[in-house]
C-alpha positions as CSV (number, residue, x, y, z in Angstrom):
1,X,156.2,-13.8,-127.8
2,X,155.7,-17.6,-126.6
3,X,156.5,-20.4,-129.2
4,X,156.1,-23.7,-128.5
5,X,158.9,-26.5,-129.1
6,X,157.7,-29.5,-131.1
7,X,160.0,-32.6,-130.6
8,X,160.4,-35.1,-134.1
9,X,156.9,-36.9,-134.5
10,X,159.3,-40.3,-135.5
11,X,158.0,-42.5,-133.0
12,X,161.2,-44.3,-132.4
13,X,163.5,-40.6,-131.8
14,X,163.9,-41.6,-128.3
15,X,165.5,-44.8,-129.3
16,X,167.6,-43.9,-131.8
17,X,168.3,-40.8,-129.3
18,X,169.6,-43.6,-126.8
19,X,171.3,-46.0,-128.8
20,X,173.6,-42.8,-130.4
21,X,174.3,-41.1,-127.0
22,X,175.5,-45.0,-126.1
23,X,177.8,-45.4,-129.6
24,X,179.2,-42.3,-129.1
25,X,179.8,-42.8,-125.8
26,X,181.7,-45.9,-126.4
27,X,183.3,-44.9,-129.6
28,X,184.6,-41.3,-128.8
29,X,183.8,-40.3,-124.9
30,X,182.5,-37.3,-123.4
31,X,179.5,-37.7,-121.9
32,X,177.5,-34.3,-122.4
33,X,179.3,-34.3,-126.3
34,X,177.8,-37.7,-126.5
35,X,174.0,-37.4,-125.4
36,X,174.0,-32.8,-126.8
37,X,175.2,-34.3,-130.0
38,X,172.3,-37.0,-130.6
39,X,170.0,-34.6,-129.5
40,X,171.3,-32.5,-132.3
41,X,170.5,-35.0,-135.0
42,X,167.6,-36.2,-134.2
43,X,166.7,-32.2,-133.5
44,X,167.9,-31.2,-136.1
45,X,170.0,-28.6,-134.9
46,X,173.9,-28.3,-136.8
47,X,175.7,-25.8,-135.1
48,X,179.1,-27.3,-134.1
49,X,179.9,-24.7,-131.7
50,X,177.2,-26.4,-129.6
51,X,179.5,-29.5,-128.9
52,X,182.3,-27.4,-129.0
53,X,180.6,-25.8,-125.7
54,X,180.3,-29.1,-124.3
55,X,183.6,-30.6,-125.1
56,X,184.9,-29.4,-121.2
57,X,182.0,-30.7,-119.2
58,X,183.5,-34.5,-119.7
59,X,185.0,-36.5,-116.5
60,X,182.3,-34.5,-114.3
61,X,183.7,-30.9,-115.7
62,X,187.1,-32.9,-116.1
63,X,187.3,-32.7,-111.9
64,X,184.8,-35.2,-110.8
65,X,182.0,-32.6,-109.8
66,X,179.1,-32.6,-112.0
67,X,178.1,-35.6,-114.4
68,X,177.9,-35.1,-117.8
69,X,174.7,-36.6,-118.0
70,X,173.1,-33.6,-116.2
71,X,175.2,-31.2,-117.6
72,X,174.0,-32.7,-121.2
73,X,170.5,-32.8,-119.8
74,X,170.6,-29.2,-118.8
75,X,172.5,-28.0,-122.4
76,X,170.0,-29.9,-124.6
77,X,166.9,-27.9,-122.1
78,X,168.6,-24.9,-122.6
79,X,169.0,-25.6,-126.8
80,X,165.0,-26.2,-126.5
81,X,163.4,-23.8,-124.5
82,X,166.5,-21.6,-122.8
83,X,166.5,-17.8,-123.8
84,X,167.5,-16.4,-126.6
85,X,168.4,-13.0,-125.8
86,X,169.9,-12.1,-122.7
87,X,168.2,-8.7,-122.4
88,X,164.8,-10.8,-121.6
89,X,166.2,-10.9,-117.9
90,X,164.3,-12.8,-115.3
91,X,161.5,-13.5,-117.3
92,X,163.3,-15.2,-120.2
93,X,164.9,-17.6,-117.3
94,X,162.0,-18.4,-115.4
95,X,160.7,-20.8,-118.5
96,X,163.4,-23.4,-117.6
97,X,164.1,-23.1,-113.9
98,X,161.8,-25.7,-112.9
99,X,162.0,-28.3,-115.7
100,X,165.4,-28.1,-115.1
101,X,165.0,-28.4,-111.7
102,X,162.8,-31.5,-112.3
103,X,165.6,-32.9,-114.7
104,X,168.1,-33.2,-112.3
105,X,166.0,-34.7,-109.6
106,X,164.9,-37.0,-112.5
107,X,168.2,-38.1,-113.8
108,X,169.5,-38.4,-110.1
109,X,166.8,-41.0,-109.2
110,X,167.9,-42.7,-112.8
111,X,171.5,-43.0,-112.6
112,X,172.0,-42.4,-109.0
113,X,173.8,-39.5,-108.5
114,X,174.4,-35.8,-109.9
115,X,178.4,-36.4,-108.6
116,X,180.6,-38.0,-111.0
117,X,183.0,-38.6,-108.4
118,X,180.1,-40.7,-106.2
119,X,179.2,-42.3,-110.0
120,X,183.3,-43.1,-110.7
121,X,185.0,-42.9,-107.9
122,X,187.5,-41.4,-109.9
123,X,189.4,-38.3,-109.4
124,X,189.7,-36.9,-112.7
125,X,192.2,-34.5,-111.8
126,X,194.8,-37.4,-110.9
127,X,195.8,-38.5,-114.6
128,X,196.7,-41.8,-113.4
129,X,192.8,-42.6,-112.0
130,X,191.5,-41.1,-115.2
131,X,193.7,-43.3,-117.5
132,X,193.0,-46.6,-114.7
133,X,189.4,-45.9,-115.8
134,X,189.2,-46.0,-118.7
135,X,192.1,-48.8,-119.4
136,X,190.2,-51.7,-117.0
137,X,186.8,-50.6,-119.4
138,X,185.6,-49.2,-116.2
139,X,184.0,-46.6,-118.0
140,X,181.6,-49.3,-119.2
141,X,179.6,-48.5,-116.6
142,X,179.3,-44.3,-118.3
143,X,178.7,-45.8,-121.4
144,X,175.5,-47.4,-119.8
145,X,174.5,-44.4,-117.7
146,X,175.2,-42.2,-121.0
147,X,172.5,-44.3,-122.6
148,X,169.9,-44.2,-119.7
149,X,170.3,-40.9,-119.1
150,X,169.6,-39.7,-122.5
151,X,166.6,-41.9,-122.4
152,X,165.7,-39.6,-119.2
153,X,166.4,-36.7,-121.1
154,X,164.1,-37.4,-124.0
155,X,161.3,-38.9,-121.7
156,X,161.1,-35.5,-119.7
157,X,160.8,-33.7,-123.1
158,X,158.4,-35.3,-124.3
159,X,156.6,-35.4,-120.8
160,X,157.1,-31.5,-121.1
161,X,155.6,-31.1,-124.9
162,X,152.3,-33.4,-124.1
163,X,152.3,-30.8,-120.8
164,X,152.1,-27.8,-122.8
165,X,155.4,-26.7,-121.1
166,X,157.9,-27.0,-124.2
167,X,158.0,-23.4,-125.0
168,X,160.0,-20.3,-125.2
169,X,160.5,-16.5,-125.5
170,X,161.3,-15.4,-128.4
């Protein structure tokens, strides 16, 4: 069965979306914790092993690779319209293989990069470069792409939804 995935009809969701990814950001780190978690409350969703899932994808998978915008990106796609039941195979996946495709191009062209090493230029792996970061308030420059790339996020949502393409398998 197809259900479609309404996003909150609040018109300002995407801002407060944004400006809660940034806070959190700033206040407590971790950027796929930071934008999956305001997701959450403006979705809705309270399921706490949900960040807990996220909690290793910070400092690019904590070894530079993958940003944690995109990984959020992808995790907040996958709350919305992955599958719920893995015995659906190939046909419960194919739902979010190209928005999630179009996602990352997306938040590429945004923030510049899907590499948080080519974003940091930080190794994250070398304790001394990670601490450097965040200790000259380089990290500044996270907090901003945290805040953009949430915006991204919800944009391409709600891109999806007026598309008809916000749906899943249940």
């Amino acid at each position: 069965m197809i259900k479609p995935v309404t996003l909150p009809e609040s018109p300002d969701w995407i801002e407060k979306v944004k400006q809660r990814s940034y806070d959190n950001m700033k206040n407590h780190h971790s950027c796929t914790q930071c934008i999956v978690e305001a997701f959450m409350v403006e979705l809705g969703i309270n399921d706490p092993m949900v960040i807990r899932a996220a909690g290793a994808f910070h400092g690019g998978m904590t070894a530079s690779l993958t940003c944690g915008v995109h990984t959020a990106g992808l995790m907040v796609l996958g709350l919305l319209i992955g599958r719920e039941n893995i015995e659906l195979g190939l046909d419960g996946l194919m739902p979010i293989m190209t928005p999630a495709q179009d996602l990352i191009k997306r938040l590429d062209k945004r923030i510049g990069s899907s590499s948080c090493k080519e974003l940091t230029d930080v190794d994250f792996t070398d304790a001394e470069q990670a601490i450097n970061f965040i200790v000259t308030n380089a990290i500044a420059k996270c907090h901003d792409r945290v805040r953009d790339g949430a915006e991204e996020i919800a944009l391409f949502l709600k891109e999806l939804e007026k598309e008809g393409q916000l749906f899943r398998h249940d």
